[in-house]
C-alpha positions as YAML, in Angstrom:
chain: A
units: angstrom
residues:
- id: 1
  name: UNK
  ca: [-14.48, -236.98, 185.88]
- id: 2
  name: UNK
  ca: [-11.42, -239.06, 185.48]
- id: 3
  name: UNK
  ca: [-12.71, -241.25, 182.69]
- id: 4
  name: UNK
  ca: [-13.34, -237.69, 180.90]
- id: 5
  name: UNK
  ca: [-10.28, -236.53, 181.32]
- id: 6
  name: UNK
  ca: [-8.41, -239.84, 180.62]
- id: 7
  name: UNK
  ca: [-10.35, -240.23, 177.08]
- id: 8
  name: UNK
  ca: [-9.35, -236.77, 176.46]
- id: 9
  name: UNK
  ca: [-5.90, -237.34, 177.06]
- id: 10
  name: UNK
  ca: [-5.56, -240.20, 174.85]
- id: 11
  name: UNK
  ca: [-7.63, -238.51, 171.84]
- id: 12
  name: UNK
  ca: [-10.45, -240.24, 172.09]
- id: 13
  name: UNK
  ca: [-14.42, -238.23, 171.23]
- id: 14
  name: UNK
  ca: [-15.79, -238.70, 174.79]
- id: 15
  name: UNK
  ca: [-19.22, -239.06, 174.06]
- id: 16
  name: UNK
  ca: [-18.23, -241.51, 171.96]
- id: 17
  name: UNK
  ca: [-16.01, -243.63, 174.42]
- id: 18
  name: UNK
  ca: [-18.55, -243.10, 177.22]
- id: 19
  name: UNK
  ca: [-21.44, -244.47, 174.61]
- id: 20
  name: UNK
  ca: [-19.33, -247.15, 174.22]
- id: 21
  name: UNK
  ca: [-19.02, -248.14, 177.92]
- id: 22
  name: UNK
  ca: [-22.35, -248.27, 178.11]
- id: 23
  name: UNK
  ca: [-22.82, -250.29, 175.85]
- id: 24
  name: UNK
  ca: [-20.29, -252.51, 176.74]
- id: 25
  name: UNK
  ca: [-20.26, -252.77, 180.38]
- id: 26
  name: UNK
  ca: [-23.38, -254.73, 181.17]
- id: 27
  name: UNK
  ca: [-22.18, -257.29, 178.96]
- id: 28
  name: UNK
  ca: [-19.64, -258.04, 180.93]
- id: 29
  name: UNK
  ca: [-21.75, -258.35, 184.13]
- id: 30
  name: UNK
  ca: [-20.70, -258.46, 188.11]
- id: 31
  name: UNK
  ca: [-17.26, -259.94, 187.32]
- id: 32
  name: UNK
  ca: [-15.46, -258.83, 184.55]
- id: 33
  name: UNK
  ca: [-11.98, -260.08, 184.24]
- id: 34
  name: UNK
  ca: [-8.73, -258.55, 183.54]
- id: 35
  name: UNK
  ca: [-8.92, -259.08, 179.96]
- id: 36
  name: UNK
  ca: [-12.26, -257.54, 179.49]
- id: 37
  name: UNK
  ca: [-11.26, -254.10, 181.61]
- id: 38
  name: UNK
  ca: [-7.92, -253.96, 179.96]
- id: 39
  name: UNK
  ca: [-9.46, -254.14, 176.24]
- id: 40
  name: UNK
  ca: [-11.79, -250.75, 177.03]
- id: 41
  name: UNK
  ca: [-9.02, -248.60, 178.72]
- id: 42
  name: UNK
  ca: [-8.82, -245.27, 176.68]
- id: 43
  name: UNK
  ca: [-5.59, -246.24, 175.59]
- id: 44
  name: UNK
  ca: [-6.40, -249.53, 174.18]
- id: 45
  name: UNK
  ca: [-5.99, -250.58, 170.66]
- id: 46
  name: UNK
  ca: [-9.23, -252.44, 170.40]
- id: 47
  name: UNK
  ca: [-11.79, -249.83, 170.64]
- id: 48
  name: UNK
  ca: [-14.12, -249.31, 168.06]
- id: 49
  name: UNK
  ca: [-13.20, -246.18, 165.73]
- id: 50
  name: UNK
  ca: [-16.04, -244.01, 166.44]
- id: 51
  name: UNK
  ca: [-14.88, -243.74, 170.19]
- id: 52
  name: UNK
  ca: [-11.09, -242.04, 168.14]
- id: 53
  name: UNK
  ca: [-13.81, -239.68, 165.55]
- id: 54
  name: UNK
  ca: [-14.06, -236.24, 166.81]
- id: 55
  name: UNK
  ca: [-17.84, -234.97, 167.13]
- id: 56
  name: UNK
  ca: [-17.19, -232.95, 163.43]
- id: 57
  name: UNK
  ca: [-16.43, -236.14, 161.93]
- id: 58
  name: UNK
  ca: [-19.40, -238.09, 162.79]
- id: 59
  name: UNK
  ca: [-21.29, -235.62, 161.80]
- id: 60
  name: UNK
  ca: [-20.28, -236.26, 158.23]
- id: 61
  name: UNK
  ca: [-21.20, -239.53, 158.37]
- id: 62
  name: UNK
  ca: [-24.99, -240.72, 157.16]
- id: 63
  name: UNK
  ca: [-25.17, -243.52, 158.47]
- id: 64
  name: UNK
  ca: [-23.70, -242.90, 161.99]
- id: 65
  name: UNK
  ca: [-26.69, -243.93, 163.91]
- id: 66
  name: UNK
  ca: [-27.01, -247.09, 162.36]
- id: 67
  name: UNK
  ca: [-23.07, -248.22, 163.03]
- id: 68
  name: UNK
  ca: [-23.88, -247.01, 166.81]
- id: 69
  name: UNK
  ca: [-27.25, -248.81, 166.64]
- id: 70
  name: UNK
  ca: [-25.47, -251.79, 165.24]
- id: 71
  name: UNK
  ca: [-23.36, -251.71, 168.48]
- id: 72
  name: UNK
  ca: [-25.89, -251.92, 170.69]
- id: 73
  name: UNK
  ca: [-26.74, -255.36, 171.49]
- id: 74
  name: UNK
  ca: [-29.10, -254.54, 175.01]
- id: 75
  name: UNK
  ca: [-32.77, -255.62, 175.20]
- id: 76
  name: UNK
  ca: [-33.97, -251.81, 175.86]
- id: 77
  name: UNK
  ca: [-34.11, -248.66, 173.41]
- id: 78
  name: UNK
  ca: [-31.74, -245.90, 172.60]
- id: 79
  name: UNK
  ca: [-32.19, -242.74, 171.55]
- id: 80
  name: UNK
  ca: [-29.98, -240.63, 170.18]
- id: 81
  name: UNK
  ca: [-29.91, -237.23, 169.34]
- id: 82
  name: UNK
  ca: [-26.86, -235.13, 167.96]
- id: 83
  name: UNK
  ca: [-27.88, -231.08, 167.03]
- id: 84
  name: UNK
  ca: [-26.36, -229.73, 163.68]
- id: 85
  name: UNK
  ca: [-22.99, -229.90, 163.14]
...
C-alpha cells in the first residue's frame, strides 16, 4: 500500500509505475545496489514517461502496448489488457 500511495503522491499513473517495477526489478536480481533502488523511487527523474501519463492519456495513444512491450525485456509473456477509455 505504501508504494500506491507514494506514486500517487508524486503524480505518477500507478499502474503504470507498478508495471514498471515489474519489469524492472528482476533485472536487478538478489542485490541491487543503491544506485539501482534510488533511480526507481517515485520521485526520481529517470523513470520512463508512461509511469508520469495518467490512465486517459495512454489511452490516446496507438501504439501504447508496443512502447510497454518494448520495455519488457523478461523471457516470459505479458498480457495486457486496458477496457475503453
Amino acid at each position: 500500500m505504501s508504494i500506491i500511495e507514494t506514486a500517487k503522491r508524486n503524480t505518477l499513473d500507478v499502474y503504470g509505475y507498478l508495471f514498471y517495477l515489474l519489469i524492472i526489478l528482476p533485472e536487478f536480481g538478489n542485490d541491487p545496489t543503491e544506485a539501482q533502488l534510488e533511480a526507481i523511487m517515485p520521485w526520481s527523474m529517470t523513470l520512463p514517461a508512461y509511469c508520469r501519463q495518467m490512465y486517459h492519456g495512454i489511452c490516446n495513444e496507438r501504439d501504447f502496448n508496443k512502447k510497454m512491450l518494448k520495455n519488457f525485456s523478461g523471457g516470459g509473456k505479458i498480457i495486457i489488457i486496458f477496457s475503453k477509455c
